[in-house]
Phi, psi and omega in degrees: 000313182295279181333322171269346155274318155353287210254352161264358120344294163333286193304329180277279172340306171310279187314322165308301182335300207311312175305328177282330210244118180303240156254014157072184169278122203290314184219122174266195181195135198225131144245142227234107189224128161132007173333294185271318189302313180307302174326309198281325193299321187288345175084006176256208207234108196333313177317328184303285180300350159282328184254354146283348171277348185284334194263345169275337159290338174269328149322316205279321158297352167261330160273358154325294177335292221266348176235025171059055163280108217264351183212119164228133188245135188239124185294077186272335188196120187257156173315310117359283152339346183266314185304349158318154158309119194300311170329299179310307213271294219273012149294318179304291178324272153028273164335312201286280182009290169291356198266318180284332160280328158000268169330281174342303165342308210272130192292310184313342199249323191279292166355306171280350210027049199291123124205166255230122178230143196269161150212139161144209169301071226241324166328336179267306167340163178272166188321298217284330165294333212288310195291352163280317134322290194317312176289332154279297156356301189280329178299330177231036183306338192298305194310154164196012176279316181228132166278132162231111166269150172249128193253104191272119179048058192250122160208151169254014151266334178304334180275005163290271175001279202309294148351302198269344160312299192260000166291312175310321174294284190320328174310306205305285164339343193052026180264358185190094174295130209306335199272030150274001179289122125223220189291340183287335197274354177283290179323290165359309200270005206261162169312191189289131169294135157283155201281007197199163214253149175300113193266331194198137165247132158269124174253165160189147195117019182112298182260156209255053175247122188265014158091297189131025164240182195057048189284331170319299226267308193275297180315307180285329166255055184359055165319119160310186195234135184221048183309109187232157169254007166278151178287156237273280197325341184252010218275164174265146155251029155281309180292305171319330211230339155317284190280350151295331183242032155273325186314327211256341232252281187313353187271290176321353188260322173305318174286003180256008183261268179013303188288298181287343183260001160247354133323312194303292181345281186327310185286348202270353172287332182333304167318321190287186196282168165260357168278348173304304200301322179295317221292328173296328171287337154319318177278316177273359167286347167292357223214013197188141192284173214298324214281313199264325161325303198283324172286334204278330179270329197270336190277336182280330165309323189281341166293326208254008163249324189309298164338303187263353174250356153116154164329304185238043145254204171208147187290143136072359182255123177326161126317167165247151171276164154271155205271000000 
């Protein structure tokens, strides 16, 4: 009885979610931490706990679906992660292999038109994922309603390092002059990119750190954050629909500092001409949602009545006599 109220409870909860939640985030990026602490909680073998977070990655692509995310990156194996016991890793190698052709495979991804891009080092990896990547890679190379990166032999200060290497070697070379850096020429140099800048990252398991990863893509695009304590394997979709809407929470607070800091603009232009003021009110309309247009229009209308009718006047009003 308790189990079944349990889960209409869930479920009734879940449909609130939906409701609360807007037009979301465009590329979420999860790190999917507690594999093996779920496995030892569970009395099993880390491959256990691995190959059930394998199945929660696969879940996440259908809720991906359902609230219309065109991009998701799964933090699968970091740079870091090599430093394991060879005992650890190649049962993981074993997996990540099967999963991807797996995935290639799979009618439902063709359906969706998914498609699976690796990132990171991938050069370090063993034959059998690189040839497994390679193989997925080409099977849904086509595609373009949704990107899924698998983030393999991943650390994001190594792809900073690396990035600033070779722009310097190219500078060195004379292949590339400095004040010719900007961001694209950065870009250029990062592992294979995702098509889209991070909006929320999700962790789970507890601990309240984003690893190093994504720093470019998230960090540069102030992503939110999403800390949960189930272990990946137990992650919900219910946690899933949580952390879209701390992304929404936190978005909406960020476009009303936006709003307010181009109201503020607008009054300290009032001294200034008023064509300064439009041409800067032109400029922040490109930048800011309809809610922050309209204030922006409205602060410029009240300079351009001020204007025409003086500081210290009033429309329509007598002077008063002296007594």
């Amino acid at each position: 009885m308790y189990s079944w109220v349990s889960r209409r409870l869930g479920r009734t909860y879940e449909r609130l979610l939906h409701r609360e939640i807007g037009d979301g985030p465009t590329h979420v990026a999860i790190i999917q931490d507690g594999n093996r602490r779920y496995a030892r909680k569970q009395g099993e073998d880390a491959p256990d706990g691995h190959r059930a977070g394998a199945e929660t990655s696969e879940q996440v692509l259908d809720w991906c679906d359902d609230v219309d995310i065109k991009e998701l990156t799964l933090y699968t194996f970091s740079t870091e992660n090599f430093d394991r016991p060879a005992e650890q890793n190649e049962p993981l190698f074993d997996m990540i292999a099967s999963k991807l052709r797996e995935l290639a495979d799979s009618d439902r991804l063709h359906d969706r038109e998914v498609c699976i891009r690796a990132i990171g080092e991938i050069d370090r990896l063993p034959d059998r994922v690189q040839e497994a990547i390679a193989y997925a890679e080409a099977e849904t190379a086509d595609y373009d309603s949704f990107r899924l990166n698998i983030a393999l032999a991943y650390g994001g200060r190594n792809e900073l390092l690396r990035a600033a290497r070779e722009v310097t070697a190219a500078v060195g070379a004379g292949e590339l002059a400095p004040d010719e850096i900007d961001v694209e020429t950065v870009e250029s140099h990062l592992y294979r990119q995702p098509v889209r800048d991070v909006d929320l990252i999700i962790r789970t398991g507890g601990d309240e750190r984003t690893s190093n990863f994504l720093p470019w893509h998230a960090n540069g695009n102030e992503a939110a954050v999403y800390f949960c304590a189930p272990y990946w394997p137990e992650f919900s979709k219910i946690d899933f629909l949580r952390g879209i809407r701390t992304y929404e929470s936190r978005e909406q607070s960020w476009q009303r500092t936006k709003v307010d800091r181009a109201v503020t603009l607008m009054r300290a232009l009032g001294s200034l001409e008023l064509d300064e003021a439009k041409r800067v009110a032109g400029r922040l309309r490109d930048q800011l949602p309809q809610a922050g247009v309209q204030a922006v229009d409205d602060e410029l209308e009240t300079q351009r009545s001020t204007e025409i009718v003086g500081p210290d006047e009033t429309e329509n009003t007598p002077a008063s006599s002296a007594d």
